[in-house]
Structure formats: C-alpha cells, structure tokens
C-alpha positions as CSV (number, residue, x, y, z in Angstrom):
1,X,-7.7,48.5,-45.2
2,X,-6.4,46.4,-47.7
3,X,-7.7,43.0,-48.8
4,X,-5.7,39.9,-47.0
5,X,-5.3,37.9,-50.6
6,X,-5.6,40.4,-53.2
7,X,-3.7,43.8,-51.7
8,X,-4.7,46.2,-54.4
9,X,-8.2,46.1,-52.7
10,X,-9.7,48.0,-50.7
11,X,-12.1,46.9,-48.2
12,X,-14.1,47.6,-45.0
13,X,-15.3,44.0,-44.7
14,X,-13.9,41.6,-42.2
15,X,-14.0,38.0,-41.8
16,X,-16.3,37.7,-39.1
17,X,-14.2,34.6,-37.0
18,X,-11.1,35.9,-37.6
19,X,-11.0,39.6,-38.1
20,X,-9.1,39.5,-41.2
21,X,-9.9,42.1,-44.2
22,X,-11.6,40.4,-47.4
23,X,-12.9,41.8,-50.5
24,X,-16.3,40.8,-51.6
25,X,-13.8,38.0,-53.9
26,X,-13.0,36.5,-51.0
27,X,-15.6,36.6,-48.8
28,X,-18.3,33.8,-48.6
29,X,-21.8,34.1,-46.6
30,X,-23.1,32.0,-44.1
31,X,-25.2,31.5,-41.5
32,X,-23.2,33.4,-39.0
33,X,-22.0,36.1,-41.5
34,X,-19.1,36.7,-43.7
35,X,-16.3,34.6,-43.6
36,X,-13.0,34.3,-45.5
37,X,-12.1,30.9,-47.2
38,X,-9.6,29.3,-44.5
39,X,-12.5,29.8,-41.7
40,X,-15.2,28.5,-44.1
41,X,-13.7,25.7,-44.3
42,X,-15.6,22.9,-42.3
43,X,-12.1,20.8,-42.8
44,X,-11.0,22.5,-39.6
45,X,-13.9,21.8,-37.8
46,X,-13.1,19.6,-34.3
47,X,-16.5,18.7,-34.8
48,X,-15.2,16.8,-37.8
49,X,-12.0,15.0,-36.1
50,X,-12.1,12.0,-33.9
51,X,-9.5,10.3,-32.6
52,X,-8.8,6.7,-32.8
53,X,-8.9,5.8,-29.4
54,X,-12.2,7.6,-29.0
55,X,-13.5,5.9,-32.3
56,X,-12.2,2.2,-31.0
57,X,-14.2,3.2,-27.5
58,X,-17.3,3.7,-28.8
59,X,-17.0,0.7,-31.3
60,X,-16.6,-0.9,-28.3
61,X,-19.3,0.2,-25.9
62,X,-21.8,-0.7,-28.9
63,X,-20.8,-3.7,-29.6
64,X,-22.8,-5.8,-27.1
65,X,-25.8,-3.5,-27.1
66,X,-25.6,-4.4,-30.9
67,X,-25.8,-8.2,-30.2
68,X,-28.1,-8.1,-27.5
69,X,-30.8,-6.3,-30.0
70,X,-29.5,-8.0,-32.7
71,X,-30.8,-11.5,-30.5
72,X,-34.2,-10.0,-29.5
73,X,-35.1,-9.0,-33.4
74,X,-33.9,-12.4,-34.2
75,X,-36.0,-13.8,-31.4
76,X,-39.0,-11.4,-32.7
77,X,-38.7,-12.2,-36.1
78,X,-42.1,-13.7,-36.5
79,X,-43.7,-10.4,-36.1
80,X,-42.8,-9.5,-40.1
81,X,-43.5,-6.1,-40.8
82,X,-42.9,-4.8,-37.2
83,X,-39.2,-6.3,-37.3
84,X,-38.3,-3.4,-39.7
85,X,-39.7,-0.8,-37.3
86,X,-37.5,-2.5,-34.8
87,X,-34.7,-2.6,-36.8
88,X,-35.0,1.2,-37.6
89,X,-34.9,2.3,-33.2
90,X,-32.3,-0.7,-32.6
91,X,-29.7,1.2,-35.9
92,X,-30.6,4.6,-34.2
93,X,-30.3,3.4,-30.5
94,X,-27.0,1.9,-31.8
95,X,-25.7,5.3,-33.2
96,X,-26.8,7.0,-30.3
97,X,-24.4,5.4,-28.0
98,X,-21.4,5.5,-30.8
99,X,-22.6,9.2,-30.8
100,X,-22.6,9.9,-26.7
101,X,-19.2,8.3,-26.8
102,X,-17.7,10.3,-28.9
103,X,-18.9,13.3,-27.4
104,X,-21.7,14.1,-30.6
105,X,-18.9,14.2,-32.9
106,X,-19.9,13.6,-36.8
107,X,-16.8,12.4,-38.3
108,X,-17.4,9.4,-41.4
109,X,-15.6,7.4,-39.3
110,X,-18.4,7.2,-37.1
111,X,-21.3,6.8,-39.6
112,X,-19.1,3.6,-40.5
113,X,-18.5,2.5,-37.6
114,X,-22.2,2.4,-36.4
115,X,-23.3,0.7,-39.5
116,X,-20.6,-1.9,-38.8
117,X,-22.0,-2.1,-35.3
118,X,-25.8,-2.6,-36.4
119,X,-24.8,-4.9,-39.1
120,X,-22.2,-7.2,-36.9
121,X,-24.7,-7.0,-34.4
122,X,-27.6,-8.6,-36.1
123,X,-26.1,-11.5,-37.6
124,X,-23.9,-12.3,-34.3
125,X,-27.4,-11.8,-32.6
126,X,-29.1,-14.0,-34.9
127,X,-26.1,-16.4,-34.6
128,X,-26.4,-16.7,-31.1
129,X,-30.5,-16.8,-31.3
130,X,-29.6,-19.9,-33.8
131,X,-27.0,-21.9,-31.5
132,X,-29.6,-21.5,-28.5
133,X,-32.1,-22.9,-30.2
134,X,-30.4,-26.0,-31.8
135,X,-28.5,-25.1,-35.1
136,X,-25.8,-26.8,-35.0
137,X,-23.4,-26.0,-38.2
138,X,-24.2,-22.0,-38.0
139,X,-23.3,-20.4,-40.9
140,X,-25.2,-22.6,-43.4
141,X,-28.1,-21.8,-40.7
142,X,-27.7,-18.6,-40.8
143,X,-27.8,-18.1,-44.8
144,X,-31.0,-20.5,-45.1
145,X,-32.7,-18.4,-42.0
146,X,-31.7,-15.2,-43.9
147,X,-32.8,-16.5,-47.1
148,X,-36.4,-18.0,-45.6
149,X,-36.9,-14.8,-43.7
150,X,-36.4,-12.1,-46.1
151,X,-38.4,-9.4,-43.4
152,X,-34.7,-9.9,-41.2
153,X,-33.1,-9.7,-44.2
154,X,-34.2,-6.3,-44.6
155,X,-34.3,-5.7,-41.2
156,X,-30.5,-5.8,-41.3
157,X,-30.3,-3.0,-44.1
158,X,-32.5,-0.8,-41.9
159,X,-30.8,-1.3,-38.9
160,X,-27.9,-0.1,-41.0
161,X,-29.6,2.7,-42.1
162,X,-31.1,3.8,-39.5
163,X,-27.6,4.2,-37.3
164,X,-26.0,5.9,-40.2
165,X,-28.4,8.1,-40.6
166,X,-28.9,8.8,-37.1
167,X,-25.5,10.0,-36.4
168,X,-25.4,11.9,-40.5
169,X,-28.8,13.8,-39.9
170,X,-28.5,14.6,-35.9
C-alpha cells in the first residue's frame, strides 16, 4: 500500500475512521487511534453544526425561564453574597435548556446565545421586579439599582458565565 497524499510511500497504517492509507506524515493520534487530517478535523463534526431554526428554538424556550429567574434574583437581592451563588445555577440552568434543545450540541452559537439569554434575562427580570414595585421611569431605575447594588451587578456577569461555561465545559 501506498500513502493517500504522498504516493512514493509506503505504508501499512490506516486511517482508523476512514480506512485510507497514511504514512506516519500524515497521520495524527488521538484518543481513538490514528487518523488522517480530513477526519481529524473537528470542522466536520455535526456535533459542531446547528442550524438556525434549532438555534432560534432554543433562544426561545429560554427566554422566559431567563426572566422568570432573572425577577426572583432581583427579588432576592438583599441576600448579597448568596445572589452570586444563585446567579451561577440560574446561567447554568439557562444553558441547560439552550443545551436539551439543541440536542447537546456545542456549536459558539450556542455559548452566545445562552449568555444573551442570562444576561437579557436578568435585567428584563430586574425590570419587571422594578415596575411591580413602583419605579416608574425604568431605565434610569434600573442603572441607579445596578449601580447601588453592585452584588446584582456581578450577579449578572456570573449568570453569564456560568451559562457559557456550562454549555463550553459539558
């Protein structure tokens, strides 16, 4: 047998998804043995691939889970410290159902997507925690609660965090 890319070769290896010939050039090792380059590749991976329709669907079943938590961290905000440990199961809850949606695909998309989620979530949350409690002119309110409260400030970054990280690290 001669090498697939280099023909001058010879070789008894063989790329062990698709049973083409390599040379030691060409082959690289991994966990589930030699491969050539093209199968290698995690490019080609479906695990890697979602499609927008899929992507829009699981945007949108978390969208209301997202403001629903984002309203009971707002309304638990005078807890401090435990807010972030909230935060950090409400990102990861968050990512979990962009994740089941998608069929535990890890595309970028979806890290981005569940960050977007968590963060939307917990300011319309907050929002909504606001108007029901007498703000009136709501964005103002929302900067000088944000800026008073800096524990759901940071809440908001680990909420982020912790649904990108949940769906990056699975």
């Amino acid at each position: 047998m001669n090498c697939v890319n280099h023909p001058k070769v010879e070789t008894f290896l063989r790329c062990g998804k698709c049973d083409k010939p390599i040379c030691t050039e060409c082959m690289l090792i991994g966990p589930a043995g030699t491969r050539c380059r093209d199968c290698a590749s995690m490019r080609s991976s479906s695990l890697y691939q979602v499609s927008i329709d899929r992507l829009a669907l699981a945007v949108l079943a978390a969208v209301l889970p997202a403001v629903f938590g984002g309203y009971v961290i707002a309304a638990g905000f005078r807890f401090g410290f435990f807010v972030l440990w909230l935060a950090l199961f409400f990102g990861a809850g968050i990512a979990e159902i962009v994740l089941r949606v998608t069929g535990r695909k890890r595309a970028r998309s979806l890290e981005v997507a569940s960050g977007a989620c968590a963060f939307s979530g917990m300011l319309f949350g907050l929002a909504i925690y606001l108007l029901t409690h007498g703000a009136t002119p709501v964005a103002s309110v929302v900067v000088a609660f944000l800026t008073g409260h800096p524990f759901y400030a940071l809440s908001i970054g680990v909420a982020v965090f912790g649904a990108v990280s949940r769906i990056r690290f699975y």
